[in-house]
C-alpha positions in Angstrom: 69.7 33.9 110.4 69.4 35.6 113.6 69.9 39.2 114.1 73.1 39.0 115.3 74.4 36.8 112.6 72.8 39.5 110.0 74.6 42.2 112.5 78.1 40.6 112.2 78.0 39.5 108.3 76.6 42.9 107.7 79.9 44.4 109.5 82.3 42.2 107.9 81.3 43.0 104.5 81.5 47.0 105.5 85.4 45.9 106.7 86.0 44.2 103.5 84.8 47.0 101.5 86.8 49.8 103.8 89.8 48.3 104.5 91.3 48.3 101.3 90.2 51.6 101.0 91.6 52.6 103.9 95.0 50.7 103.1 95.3 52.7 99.8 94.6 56.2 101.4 97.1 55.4 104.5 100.0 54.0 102.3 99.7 50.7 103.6 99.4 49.3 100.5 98.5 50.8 96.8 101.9 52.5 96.5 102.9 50.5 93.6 99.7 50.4 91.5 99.4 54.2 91.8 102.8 55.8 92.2 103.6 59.5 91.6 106.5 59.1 88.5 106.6 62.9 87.5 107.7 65.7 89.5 106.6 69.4 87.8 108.3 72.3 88.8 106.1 75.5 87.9 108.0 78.7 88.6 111.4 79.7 87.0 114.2 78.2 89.4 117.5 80.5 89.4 118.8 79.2 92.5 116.9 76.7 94.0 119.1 73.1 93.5 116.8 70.5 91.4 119.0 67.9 92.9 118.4 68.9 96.6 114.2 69.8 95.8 114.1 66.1 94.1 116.3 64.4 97.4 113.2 66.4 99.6 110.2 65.0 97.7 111.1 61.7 97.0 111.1 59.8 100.3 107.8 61.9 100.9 106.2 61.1 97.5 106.8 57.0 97.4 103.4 56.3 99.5 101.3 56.8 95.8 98.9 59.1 94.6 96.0 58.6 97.0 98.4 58.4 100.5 101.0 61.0 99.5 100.6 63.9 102.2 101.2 67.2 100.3 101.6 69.3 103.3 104.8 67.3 104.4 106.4 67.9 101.2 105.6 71.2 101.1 107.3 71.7 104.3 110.1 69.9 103.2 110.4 72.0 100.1 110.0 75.0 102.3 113.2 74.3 103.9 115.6 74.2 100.8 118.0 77.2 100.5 116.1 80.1 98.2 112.5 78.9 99.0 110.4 81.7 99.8 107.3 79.7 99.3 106.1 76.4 98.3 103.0 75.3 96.5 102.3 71.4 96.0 99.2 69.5 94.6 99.0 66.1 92.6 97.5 65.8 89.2 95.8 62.6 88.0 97.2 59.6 87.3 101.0 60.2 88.4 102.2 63.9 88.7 103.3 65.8 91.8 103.6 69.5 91.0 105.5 71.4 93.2 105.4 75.8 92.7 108.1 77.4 94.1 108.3 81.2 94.3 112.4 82.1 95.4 113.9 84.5 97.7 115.3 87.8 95.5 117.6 89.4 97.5 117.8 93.1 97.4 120.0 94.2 100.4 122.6 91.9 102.6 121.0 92.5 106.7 122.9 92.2 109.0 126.2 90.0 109.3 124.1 86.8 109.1 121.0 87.7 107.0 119.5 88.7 103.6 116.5 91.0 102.9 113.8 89.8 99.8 112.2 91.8 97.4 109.0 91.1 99.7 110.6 92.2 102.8 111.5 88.9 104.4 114.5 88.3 105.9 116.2 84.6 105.4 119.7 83.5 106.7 122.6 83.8 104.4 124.5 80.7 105.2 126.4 79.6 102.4 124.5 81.6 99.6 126.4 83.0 97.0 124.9 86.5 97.1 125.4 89.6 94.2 128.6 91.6 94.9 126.6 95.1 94.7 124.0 94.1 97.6 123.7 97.3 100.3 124.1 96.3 103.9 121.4 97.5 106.0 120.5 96.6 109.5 118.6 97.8 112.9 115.7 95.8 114.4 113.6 93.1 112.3 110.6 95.4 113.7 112.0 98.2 112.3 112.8 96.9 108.1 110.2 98.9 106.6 111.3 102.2 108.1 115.1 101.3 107.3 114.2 100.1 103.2 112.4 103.4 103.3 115.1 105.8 104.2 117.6 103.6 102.0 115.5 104.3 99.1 115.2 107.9 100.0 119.0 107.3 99.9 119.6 106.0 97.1 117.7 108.9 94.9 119.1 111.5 97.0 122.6 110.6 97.2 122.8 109.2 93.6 125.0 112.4 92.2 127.5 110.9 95.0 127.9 107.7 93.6 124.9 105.7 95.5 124.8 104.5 98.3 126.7 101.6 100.2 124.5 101.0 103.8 122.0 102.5 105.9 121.8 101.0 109.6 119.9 101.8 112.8 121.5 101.2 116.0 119.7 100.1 119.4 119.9 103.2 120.5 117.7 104.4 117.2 120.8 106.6 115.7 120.3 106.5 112.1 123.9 106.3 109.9 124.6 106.1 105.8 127.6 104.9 104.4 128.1 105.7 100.9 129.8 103.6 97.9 133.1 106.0 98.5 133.0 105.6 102.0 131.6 108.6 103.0 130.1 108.3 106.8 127.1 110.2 107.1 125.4 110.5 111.1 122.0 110.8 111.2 121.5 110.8 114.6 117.5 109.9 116.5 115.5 112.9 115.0 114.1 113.7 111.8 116.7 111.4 109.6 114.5 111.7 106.4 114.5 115.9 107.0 118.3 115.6 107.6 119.2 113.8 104.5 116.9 116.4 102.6 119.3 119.2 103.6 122.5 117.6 103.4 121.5 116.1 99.7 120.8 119.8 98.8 123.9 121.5 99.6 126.0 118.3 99.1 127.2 119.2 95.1 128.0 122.4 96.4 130.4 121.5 99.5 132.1 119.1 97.1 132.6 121.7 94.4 134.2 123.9 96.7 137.4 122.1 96.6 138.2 119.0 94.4 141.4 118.4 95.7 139.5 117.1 98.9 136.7 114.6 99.6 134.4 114.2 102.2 135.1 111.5 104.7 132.3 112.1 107.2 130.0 114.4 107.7 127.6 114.9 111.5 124.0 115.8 110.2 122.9 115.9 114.1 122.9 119.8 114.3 120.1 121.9 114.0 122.1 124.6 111.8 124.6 123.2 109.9 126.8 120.2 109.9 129.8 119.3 111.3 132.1 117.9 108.2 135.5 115.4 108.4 137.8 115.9 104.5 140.1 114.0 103.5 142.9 114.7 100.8 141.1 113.4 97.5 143.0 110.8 95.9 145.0 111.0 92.6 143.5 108.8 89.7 145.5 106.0 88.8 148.0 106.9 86.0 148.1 104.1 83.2 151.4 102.2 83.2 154.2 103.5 81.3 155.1 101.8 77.7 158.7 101.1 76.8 159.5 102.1 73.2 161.2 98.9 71.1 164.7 98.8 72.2 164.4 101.1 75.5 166.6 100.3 78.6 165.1 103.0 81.0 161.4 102.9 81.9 159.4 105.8 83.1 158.4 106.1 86.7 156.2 108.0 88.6 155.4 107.9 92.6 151.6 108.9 94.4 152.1 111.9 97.1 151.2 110.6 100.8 147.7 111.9 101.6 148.0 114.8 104.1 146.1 114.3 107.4 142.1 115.5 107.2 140.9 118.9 108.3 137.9 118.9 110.4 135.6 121.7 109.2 
């Protein structure tokens, strides 16, 4: 046998040997005798969809154990609603285990977007969100500094009922709405120092008068504030109970609030 007879035998044996090889790694064949049949989901789903997270791996996970491509499904998975992030591997002989670590909102952003736990922000879409999220918003370069003086906030302000949204506007002018709608205006400087003082002397300004409450209050002065009050509202009287046998039920009518006096 010549050289180049030993040379080409040599070569198609190598061919034989790899191309199956190859055939199984690539998908092109193998897919059958080697398929992925369980799907493990390691990480407690709350709102992540099973249905949509099995519709994204399936089409990716039918090329077998050897040819699947991990990273694609863990893009795919990525993509669902909720999916903060995605972990994939295979097991031996027929598992694909997927870990999936979800968003947990803490504060709505924005119109459009929703604030994690971890300080990522996500779009809102469809999601159906907790009632009691705050509503914060200002640049995405600025959500440490905004979570910060929301926290500072919400221990602060928490004799006033908690707080409903802190913001920062383009202009850097720091606001707080609270859960009764109080306005508070921050203004550029010093918001944290501002807050301080106003959360100090707030018990006693409302004290002063509980016929009134405060509807806004301009922390943007360097000795004092300017404040907005509003008549306080009445509580709600419980409705009236007929006695057996009573024609005539009781009624009762709310005063119109007066117009606020600016302070």
């Amino acid at each position: 046998m010549t050289a180049l007879a030993r040379l080409l035998a040599w070569l198609l044996a190598l061919a034989l040997v790899a191309l199956p090889v190859a055939g199984v790694v690539r998908g092109w064949w193998g897919g059958g005798y080697w398929p992925l049949r369980t799907l493990r989901v390691q990480g407690p789903l709350q709102r992540v969809d099973r249905a949509q997270l099995q519709a994204a791996v399936r089409p990716l996970a039918q090329r077998g154990f050897f040819a699947v491509d991990l990273a694609a499904i863990q893009a795919a998975v990525g993509k669902l609603p909720w999916v903060e992030h995605a972990e994939v591997r295979k097991q031996w002989p027929d598992v694909l285990e997927v870990r999936i670590r979800e968003y947990r909102p803490v504060a709505r952003w924005g119109q459009s977007r929703v604030l994690s736990e971890r300080g990522h922000l996500f779009p809102a879409g469809a999601l159906r969100l907790p009632p009691d999220l705050p509503l914060l918003d200002g640049p995405e370069a600025r959500v440490p500094e905004v979570v910060a003086l929301y926290n500072a906030a919400r221990a602060q302000l928490a004799h006033a009922g908690g707080v409903r949204a802190v913001t920062i506007d383009r202009r850097g002018s720091w606001s707080i709405t609270l859960r009764d709608g109080t306005a508070l205006v921050l203004g550029r400087s010093d918001p944290a120092a501002r807050l301080v003082r106003f959360a100090t002397l707030l018990p006693q300004l409302q004290a002063q008068d509980p016929r009134r409450r405060l509807a806004r209050a301009d922390l943007r002065y360097t000795n004092g504030f300017a404040l907005t009050w509003v008549k306080a509202e009445p509580a709600a009287l419980p409705a009236p109970v007929n006695a057996p046998g009573s024609r005539n039920a009781a009624t009762s009518t709310n005063p119109n609030p007066n117009p606020g006096s600016r302070t």
